[in-house]
N, C-alpha and C positions, 0 to 999 in steps of 0.2 A: 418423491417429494423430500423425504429424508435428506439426503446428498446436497439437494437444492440448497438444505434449511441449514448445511454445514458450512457452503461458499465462504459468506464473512468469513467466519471464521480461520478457513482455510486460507483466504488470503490475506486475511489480516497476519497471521503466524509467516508467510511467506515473505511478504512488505517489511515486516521488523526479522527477517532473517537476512534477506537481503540489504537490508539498509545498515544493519549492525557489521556485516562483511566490508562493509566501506566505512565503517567507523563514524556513521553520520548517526548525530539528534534527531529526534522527531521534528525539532525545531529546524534544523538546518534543511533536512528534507522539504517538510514543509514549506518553506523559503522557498528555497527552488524551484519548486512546483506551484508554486504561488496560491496556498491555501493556508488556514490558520492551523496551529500548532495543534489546536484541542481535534479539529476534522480531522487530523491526521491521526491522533488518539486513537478517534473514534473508528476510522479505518484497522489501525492495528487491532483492535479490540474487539471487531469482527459486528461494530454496530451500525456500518454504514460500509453501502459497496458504491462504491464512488464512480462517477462518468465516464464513460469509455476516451474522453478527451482526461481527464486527471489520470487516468490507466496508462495510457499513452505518456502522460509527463512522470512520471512516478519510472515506467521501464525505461524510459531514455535517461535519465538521470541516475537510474541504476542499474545500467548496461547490462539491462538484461531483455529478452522477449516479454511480450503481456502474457504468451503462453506459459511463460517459468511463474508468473503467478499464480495457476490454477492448476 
């Protein structure tokens, strides 16, 4: 259970490592992915693990796998 209860976490730290490697805002990200600036926040900040459809727009817009999130 431990592990489980680090996920956010873990990909919220992976989401703002990959997004910062491409020089993009939370904002700009956000944008793209078509969610607001704060959910995007809250994603980085490991307080919301977002829908396997915003997983999916989040790694394509940041050429990466949904695997390299987690």
């Amino acid at each position: 259970m431990r592990n489980n209860a680090k996920l956010p976490k873990v990909l919220g730290k992976k989401v703002q490592k990959h997004r910062k490697e491409l020089n993009l805002t939370q904002e700009e990200l956000a944008f793209k992915i078509g969610i607001s600036r704060a959910y995007m926040g809250y994603i980085e900040q490991g307080r919301n693990i977002p829908a396997v459809e915003v997983l999916q727009k989040i790694a394509k817009v940041l050429r990466i796998s949904i695997g390299d999130l987690f």
